[in-house]
N, C-alpha and C positions, 0 to 999 in steps of 0.2 A: 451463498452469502446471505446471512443471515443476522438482524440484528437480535441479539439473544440480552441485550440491556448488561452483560458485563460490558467493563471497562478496566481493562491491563493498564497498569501504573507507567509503562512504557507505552509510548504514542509517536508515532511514526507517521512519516510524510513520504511521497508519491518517490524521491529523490531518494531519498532513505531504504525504501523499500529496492529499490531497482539496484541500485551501488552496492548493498549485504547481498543479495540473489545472485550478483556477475559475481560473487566470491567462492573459494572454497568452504568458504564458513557457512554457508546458507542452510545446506543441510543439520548441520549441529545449532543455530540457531533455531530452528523448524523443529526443534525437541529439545528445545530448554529453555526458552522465553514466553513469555505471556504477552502480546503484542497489541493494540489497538492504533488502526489506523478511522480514516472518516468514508461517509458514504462517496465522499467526494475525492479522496485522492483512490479509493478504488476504481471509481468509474473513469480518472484519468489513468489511471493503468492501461484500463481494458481497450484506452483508445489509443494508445503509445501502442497496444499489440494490431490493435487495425490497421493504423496508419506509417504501421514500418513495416516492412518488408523483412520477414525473416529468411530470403533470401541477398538480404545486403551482404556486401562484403564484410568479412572478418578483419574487424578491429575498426570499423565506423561507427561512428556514432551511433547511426540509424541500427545498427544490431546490435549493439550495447545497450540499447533504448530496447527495443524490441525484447530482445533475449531475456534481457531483468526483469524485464514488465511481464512476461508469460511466466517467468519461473516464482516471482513474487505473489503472482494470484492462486496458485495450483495451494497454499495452504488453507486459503481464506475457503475455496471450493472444498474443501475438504469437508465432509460432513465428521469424520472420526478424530480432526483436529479442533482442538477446543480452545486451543493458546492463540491462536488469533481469533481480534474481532474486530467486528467494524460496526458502526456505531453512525446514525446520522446527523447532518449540521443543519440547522436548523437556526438562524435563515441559510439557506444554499448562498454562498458565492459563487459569484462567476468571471470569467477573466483569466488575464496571465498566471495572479499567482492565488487561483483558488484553492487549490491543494493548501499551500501554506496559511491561507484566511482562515481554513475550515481547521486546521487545526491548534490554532489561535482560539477561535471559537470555543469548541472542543475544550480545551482547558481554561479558559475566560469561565465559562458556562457550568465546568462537571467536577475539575481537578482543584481547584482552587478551594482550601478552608476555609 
């Protein structure tokens, strides 16, 4: 993960990312959109995949959370996928809904004419 200073006209949040990934669509997504999400709803990914047990029972929350959150990162990891990026916020929020601050921000900051 890398920030490489593009920014995809589509911006995605931490919720967003995980709910397209539990779909069949995820893969066809994954090769035909241009995505940007924040330094920050990645790093609440990465902690929805620590802090759930990818051994939870099938169809709980907790592996719904989990399952999205691993399959939503595996592009961003990608060195040979270029249609996602992630981008920093700058200032960091922190709290319940930093994901959704940072990408408030994010377009406050980058997207706005």
């Amino acid at each position: 993960m890398a920030d490489n200073g593009v920014r995809y006209p589509i911006i995605v949040d931490t919720d967003a990312l995980i709910a397209v990934a539990n779909t069949n669509l995820w893969s066809r997504l994954t090769e035909t959109l241009n995505l940007t999400t924040t330094n920050v709803c990645y790093q609440e990914l990465e902690r929805h995949v620590r802090e759930n047990s990818e051994y939870a029972p099938e169809g709980t929350r907790e592996q719904w959370i989990h399952h999205g959150s691993k399959k939503a990162l595996e592009p961003f990891a990608n060195d040979e996928n270029e249609s996602f990026a992630v981008v920093p916020c700058v200032p960091r929020p922190h709290g319940e809904d930093a994901g959704e601050k940072s990408i408030r921000t994010e377009i406050e900051q980058n997207m706005l004419c």
